[in-house]
Residue, then its C-alpha position, 0 to 999 in steps of 0.5 A: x278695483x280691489x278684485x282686479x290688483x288681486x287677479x292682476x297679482x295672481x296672473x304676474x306670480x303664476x306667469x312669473x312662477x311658470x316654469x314650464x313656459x321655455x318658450x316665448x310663444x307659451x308666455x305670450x299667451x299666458x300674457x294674452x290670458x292675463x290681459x283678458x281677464x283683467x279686461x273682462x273684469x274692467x268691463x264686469x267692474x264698468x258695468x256693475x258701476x253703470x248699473x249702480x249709478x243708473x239705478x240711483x239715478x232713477x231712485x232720485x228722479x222717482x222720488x222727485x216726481x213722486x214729490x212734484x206731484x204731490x205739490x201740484x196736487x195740494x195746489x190744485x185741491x189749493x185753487x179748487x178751494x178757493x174758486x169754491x169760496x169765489x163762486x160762494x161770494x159771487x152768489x151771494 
């Protein structure tokens, strides 16, 4: 956000400053120009954020399933265990 007021800044003094602009149609497109790069960096900013969150995102998940499955798979050795122990009873 920072770098946007800072672009933003710059493009309102050198359209300010710009003596050479007598005409309306040269500020215009200085004008034009200064909205497109605030835009590209808007979209740069959005997808960077969407891009930081999304790898986040995924960071958690992955460490949820790393643990889930290291539940289910104490559990399982859990059970297989105490089958064992069962079927030692039952056959004695």
């Amino acid at each position: 956000m920072k770098k946007l007021f800072a672009i933003l800044a710059i493009a309102s003094v050198m359209t300010a400053c710009n003596n050479a602009a007598d005409t309306a149609a040269a500020a215009a497109d200085s004008a034009k120009a200064a909205i497109a790069v605030a835009d590209s960096t808007a979209k740069a900013a959005a997808d960077s954020t969407a891009k930081a969150v999304t790898d986040s995102a995924k960071s958690v998940i992955g460490a949820a399933t790393d643990s889930a499955k290291a539940v289910v798979g104490k559990a399982a050795d859990s059970a297989k265990a105490a089958a064992g122990k069962m079927m030692d009873k039952a056959t004695k």
